[in-house]
Each structure stands twice: as C-alpha cells, then as structure tokens.
N, C-alpha and C positions, 0 to 999 in steps of 0.2 A: 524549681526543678521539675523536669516532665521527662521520666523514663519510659522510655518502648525498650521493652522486653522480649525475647521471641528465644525457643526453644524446640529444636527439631533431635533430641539425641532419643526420645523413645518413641512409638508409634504415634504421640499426640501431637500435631501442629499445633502451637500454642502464643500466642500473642497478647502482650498487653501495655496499656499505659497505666503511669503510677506515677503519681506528681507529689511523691516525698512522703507523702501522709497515709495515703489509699489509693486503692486500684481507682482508679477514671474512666476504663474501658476495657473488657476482655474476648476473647476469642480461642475457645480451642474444639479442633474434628482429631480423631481417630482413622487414622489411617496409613499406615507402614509404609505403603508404596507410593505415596501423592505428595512426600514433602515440599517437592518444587513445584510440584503446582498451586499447593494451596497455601502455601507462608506466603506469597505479596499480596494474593486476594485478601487474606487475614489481616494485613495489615493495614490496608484503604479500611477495610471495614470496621477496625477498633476507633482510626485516624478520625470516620464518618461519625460512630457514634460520640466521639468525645467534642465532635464539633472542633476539630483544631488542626491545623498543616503540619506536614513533617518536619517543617521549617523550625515549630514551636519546638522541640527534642532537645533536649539540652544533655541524653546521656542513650547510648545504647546498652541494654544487658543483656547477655545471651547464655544459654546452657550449655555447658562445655564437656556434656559428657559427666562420666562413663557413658557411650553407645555406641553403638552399630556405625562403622564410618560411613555406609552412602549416608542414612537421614542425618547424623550429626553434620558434618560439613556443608548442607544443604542450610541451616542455622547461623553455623560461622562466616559461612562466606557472606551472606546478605546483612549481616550484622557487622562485616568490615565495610561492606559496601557504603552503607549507609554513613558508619561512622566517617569516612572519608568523603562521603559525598558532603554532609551537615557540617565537616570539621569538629565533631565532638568527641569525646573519650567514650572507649568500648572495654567494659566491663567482665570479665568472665567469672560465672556461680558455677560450684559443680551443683549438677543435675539433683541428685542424691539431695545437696542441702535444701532444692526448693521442695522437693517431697517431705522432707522430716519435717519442716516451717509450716506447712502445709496442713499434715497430721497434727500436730500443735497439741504435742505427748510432751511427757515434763519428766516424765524419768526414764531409765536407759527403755534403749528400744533400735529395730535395726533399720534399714532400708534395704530395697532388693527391687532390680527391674530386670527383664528378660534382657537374656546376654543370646540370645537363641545358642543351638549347639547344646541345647541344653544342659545350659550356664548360665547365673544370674552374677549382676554386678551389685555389688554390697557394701555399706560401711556400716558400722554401731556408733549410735548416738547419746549422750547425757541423756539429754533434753532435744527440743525443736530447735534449739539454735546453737547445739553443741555439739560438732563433730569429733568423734578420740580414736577414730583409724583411718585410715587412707583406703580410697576405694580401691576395689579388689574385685576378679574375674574367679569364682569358683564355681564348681558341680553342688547345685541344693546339699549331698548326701554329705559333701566334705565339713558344711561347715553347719550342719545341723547342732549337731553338740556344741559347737560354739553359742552358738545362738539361742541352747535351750531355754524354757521358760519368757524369753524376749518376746514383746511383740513385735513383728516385720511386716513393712507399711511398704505396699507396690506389686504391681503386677509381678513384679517374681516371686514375693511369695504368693499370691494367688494361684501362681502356676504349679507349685509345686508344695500343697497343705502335708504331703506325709512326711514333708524336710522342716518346715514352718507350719506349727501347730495352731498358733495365734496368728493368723494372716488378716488384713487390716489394711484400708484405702485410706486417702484415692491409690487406685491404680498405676494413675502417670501423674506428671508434671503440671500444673499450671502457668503459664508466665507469670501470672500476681502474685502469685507465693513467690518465685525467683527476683520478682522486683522489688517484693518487700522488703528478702533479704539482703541485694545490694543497697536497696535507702539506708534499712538499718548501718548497716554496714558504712555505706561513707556520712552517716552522720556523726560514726563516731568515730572516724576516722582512722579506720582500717585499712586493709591495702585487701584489695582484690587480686582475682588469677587473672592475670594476661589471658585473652579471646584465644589459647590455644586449646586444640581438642585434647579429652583424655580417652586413648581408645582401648588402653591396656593390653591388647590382641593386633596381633595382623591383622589386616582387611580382608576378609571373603575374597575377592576377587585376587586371583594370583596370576601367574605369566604362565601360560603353558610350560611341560617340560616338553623339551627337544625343540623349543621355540626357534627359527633360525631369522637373522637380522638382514633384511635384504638392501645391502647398499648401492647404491646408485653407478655405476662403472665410469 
C-alpha cells in the first residue's frame, strides 16, 4: 500500500505519502490564496523525498471538507485527476477527522476551523478517532455553551478564545494525519466517503443580481 494524501479544504496545502504503516513523506505551506499553485509542486516534492514515482500509488486520499469551496475543490479535483490518471481508488476523510487523529485527545473534545464570515466549521469528538456529530457551519457565540468545558483543537478556535476557552493545535490539517486515518480505516475494513466536497454553505462567489444572459441572434 503507498497513499498520497493531499488536502486543500483549510489554508494549509498539505501533502503526503503513507505506505499503511507511517507517513513516508510530508509537505505542508500556509497559504489561503495559492492552493493551485502550490499542491503539484508539493506533490513532486514529497514523490522526490520518498524516492518513488506516482506510478508506485496504489490509493488516493483527499480532505473533503468542511471548507471554503475555491481551496477545497482545488484538492478534489487533483485528487480525481490522478485517481483516474493511476487507475486507483480515491478516498474521501472529512477534514475535521484528520485534525482530531492528529491532536491524539482520548476523551471528548471538539474541532473547529475558520468558516470565514466569521463562522467556524465544527464537530465533537469521543476520542482522536471517534466522530458523534456531523460537521456543522455556526457563529463561535452559538455554539459556545455547547462546547463548554471541551477542549477545541484548530484554528477556529484560536480564532475565536472568548467562544473557546481551552483552544488547542495544530491549527490546520496535515495530510499524514488524513492518511493515517484512511490506512486505519481500510485496514479494517470500513467504508470511506466518496471524493465529494462538504461545503455546508453556498460558495462566496454568486451571479450578479439583474444579471442579463446575452444570446447569440
């Protein structure tokens, strides 16, 4: 087994290989606006350090969100790509579970990464590999009382300590955390999400109103 990993749903471009057992190779920058430019450079360069061709990939996984639909679908799409380029099966982790894997908390606890609009996308967790709510788009202040006492692992709650008292990294995403948890995940033979995004929100970008359609005569 050799998973590439790659995850574009928070500000982190994030790349990695994971050959069932342990990360092999990783790669992640910070940067909101450069998803397309910097996910295939990240990807030669994990491919360089692991010493091995794309050819060798026996599985794609990608982060599916909760996020921001430009940098998420910048993730999915190159992660279809490839799957159909290699012919192998493409995996979808939500976002959310490679940060709680990640934090590697063993009792309840939440997650939270910026939803901008200031809104964060959130679930609560058992544990690091126990999801028990469905991610979710609220305002820090809504769901403070939910979450009292809890610690909340991610740049959303960093962003917002007087909603999240216990705020707690990393910040964003890694792909080795995300590749861990699909290894774990089809070793023991689970069923993963289908590569579709979850964006919970409309897209920022809308149509003009009073838009008019110019047809061809």
């Amino acid at each position: 087994m050799l998973l590439l990993a790659v995850d574009t749903a928070t500000p982190a471009v994030t790349v990695a290989l994971h050959d069932g057992t342990s990360v092999v190779a990783e790669s992640g920058q910070v940067d909101a606006r450069k998803h397309g430019e910097l996910l295939l450079p990240a990807v030669d360069r994990v491919l360089a350090e692991a010493g091995v061709r794309l050819d060798a990939v026996t599985d794609v996984v990608v982060g599916v969100g909760p996020g921001p639909y430009t940098g998420l679908r910048v993730g999915l799409v190159t992660a279809a790509t490839f799957g159909s380029a290699l012919s192998v099966p493409v995996h979808g982790v939500c976002t959310l579970d490679g940060l709680a894997y990640a934090a590697g908390l063993e009792g309840p606890f939440a997650v939270a990464t910026d939803a901008r609009r200031k809104e964060v996308y959130w679930a609560r967790y058992e544990d690091f590999r126990t999801r028990v709510t469905e991610p979710a788009v609220d305002r820090p202040a809504d769901i403070a009382e939910r979450l009292a006492g809890l610690p909340v692992v991610g740049a959303g709650a960093v962003l917002y300590p007087e909603a999240f008292g216990d705020a707690r990294g990393p910040e964003h995403v890694s792909a080795g955390a995300l590749a861990a948890v699909a290894a774990e995940r089809l070793a023991a033979g689970a069923e993963l999400l289908p590569p579709q995004p979850l964006y919970l929100r409309r897209p920022d970008a809308q149509v003009p109103k009073n838009y008019k359609v110019v047809t061809p005569k």
